[in-house]
C-alpha positions as CSV (number, residue, x, y, z in Angstrom):
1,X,-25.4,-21.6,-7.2
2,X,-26.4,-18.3,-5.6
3,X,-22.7,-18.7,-3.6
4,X,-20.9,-19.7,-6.6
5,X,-21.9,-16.3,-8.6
6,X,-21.0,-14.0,-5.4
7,X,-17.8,-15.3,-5.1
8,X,-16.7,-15.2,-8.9
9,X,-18.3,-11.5,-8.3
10,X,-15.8,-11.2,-5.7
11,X,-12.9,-12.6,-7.7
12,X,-13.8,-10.4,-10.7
13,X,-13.7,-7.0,-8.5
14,X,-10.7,-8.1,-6.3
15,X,-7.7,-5.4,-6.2
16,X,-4.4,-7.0,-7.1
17,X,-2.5,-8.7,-4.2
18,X,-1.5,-6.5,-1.5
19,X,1.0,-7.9,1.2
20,X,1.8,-6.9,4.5
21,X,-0.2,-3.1,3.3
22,X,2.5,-3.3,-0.2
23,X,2.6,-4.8,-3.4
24,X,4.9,-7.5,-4.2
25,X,7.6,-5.6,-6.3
26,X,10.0,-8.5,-6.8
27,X,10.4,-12.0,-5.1
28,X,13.9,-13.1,-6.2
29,X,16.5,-15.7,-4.9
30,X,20.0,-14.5,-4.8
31,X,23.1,-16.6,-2.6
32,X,21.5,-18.2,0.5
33,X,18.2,-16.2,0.6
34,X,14.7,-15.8,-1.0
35,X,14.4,-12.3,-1.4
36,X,10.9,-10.5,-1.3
37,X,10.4,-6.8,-1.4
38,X,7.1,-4.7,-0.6
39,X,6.0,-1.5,-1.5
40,X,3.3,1.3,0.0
41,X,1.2,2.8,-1.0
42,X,-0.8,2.0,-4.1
43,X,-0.1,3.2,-6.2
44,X,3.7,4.2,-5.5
45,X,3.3,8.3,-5.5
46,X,6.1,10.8,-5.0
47,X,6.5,11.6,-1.2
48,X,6.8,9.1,1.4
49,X,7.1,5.7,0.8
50,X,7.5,2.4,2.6
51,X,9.5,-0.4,1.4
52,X,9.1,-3.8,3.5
53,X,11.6,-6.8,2.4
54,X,10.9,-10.4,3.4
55,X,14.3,-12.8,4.0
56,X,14.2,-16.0,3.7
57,X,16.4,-19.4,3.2
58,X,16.4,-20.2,-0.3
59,X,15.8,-24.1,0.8
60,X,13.3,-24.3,3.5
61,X,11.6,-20.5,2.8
62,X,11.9,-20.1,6.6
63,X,12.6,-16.2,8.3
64,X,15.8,-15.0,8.5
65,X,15.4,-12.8,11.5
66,X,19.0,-12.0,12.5
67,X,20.1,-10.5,9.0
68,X,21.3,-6.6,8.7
69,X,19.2,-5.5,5.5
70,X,19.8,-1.9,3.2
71,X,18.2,-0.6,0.6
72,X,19.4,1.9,-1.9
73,X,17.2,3.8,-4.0
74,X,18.6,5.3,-7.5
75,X,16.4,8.0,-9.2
76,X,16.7,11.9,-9.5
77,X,18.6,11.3,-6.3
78,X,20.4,8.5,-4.4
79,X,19.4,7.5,-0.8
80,X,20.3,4.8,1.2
81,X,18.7,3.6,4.4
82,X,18.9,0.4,6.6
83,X,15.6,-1.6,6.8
84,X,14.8,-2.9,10.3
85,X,12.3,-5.3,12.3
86,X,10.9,-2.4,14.7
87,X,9.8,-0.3,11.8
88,X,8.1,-2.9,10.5
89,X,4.2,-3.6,11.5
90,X,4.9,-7.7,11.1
91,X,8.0,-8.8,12.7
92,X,9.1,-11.0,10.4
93,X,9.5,-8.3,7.7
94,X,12.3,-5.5,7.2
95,X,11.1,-2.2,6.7
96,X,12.0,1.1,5.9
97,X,10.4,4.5,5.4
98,X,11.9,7.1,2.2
99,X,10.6,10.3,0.9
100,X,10.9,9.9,-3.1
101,X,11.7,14.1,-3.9
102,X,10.2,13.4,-7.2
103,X,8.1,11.3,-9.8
104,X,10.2,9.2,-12.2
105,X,11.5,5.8,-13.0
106,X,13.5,4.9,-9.3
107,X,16.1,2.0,-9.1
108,X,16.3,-0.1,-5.8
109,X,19.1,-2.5,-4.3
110,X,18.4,-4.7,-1.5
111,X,21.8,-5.7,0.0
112,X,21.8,-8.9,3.1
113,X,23.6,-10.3,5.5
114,X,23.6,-12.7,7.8
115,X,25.4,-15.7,9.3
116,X,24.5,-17.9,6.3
117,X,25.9,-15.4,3.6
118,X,25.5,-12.0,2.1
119,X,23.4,-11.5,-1.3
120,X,21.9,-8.6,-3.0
121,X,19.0,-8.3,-5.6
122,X,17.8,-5.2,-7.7
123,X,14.8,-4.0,-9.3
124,X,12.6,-0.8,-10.4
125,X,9.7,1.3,-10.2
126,X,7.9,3.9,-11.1
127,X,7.0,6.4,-8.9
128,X,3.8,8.9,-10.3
129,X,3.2,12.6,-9.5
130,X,2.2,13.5,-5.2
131,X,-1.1,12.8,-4.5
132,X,-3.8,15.2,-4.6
133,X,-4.6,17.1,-1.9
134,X,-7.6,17.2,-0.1
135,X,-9.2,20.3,-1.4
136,X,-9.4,18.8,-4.5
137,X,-11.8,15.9,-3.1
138,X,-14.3,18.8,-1.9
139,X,-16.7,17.9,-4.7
140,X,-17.1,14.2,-3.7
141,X,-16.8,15.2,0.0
142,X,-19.8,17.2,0.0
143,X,-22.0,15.1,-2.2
144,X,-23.0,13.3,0.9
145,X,-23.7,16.6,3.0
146,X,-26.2,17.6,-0.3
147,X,-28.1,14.5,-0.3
148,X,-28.6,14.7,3.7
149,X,-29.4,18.6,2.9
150,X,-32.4,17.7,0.4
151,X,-33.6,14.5,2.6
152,X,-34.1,16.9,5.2
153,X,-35.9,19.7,3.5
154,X,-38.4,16.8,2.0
155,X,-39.0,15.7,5.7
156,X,-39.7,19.6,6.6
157,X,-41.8,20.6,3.5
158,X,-43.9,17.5,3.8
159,X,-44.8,17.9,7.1
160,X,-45.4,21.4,6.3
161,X,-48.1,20.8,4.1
162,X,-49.9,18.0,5.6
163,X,-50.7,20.2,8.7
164,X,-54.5,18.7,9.1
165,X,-54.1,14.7,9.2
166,X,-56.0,13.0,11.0
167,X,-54.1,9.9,12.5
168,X,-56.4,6.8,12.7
């Protein structure tokens, strides 16, 4: 029973499904293929980005490793950029790696082609403002540094005032 309640626990706090260090941002079938497409980090923040896209037959959902994959983004500004396997931390996956100039609602076309055929699909996201920078974390940063601070002057003060103990 214990079990049971930690693992609802678990399911209850669980982040949403991340694949492959993405979110899924559309799985779609188009011509031959079973098209899925990745996106990191989380949440997608103006500066770099990757995108990752997953190829696959439409009938037996196996890899499609031999296909030439691009992607095109549409936003304040058009880029277009081929995906490849080396970029890619699992080879079975397409990747490639864009710096979004700004936050906004960006378009993106995946365009593939192989020996079985050529397909593309589309889709959108919304890109928020750059992250934070790391000055801005100081608070929570030093929180920890405080609390090792006062742990220490407890240690010195009480043996400071206990100087006549006797251990038995």
């Amino acid at each position: 029973m214990r079990a049971l309640r930690g693992v609802c626990a678990l399911a209850v706090l669980a982040t949403p499904l991340l694949a492959d260090g993405g979110e899924v941002l559309s799985r779609q079938e188009a011509g031959p293929f079973a098209i899925t497409v990745f996106a990191a980090p989380v949440p997608l923040r103006a500066g770099p980005i990757d995108l990752t896209v997953l190829v696959q037959t439409r009938d037996s959902l196996a890899p499609v490793l031999d296909a030439e994959v691009s992607i095109r983004l549409d936003g304040a500004s058009e880029m277009l950029m081929a995906a490849s396997r080396s970029q890619a931390q699992n080879k079975l996956l397409y990747a490639a790696a864009f710096q979004i100039p700004h936050p906004g609602e960006w378009k993106y076309t995946v365009s593939v082609q192989s020996i079985a055929g050529k397909a593309a699909i589309s889709g959108g996201f919304q890109a928020g403002p750059p992250a934070p920078p790391l000055a801005s974390y100081a608070f929570y940063l030093a929180i920890p540094l405080v609390l090792i601070a006062i742990f220490v002057l407890h240690q010195w003060l009480s043996r400071r005032s206990a100087p006549g103990r006797i251990a038995s």
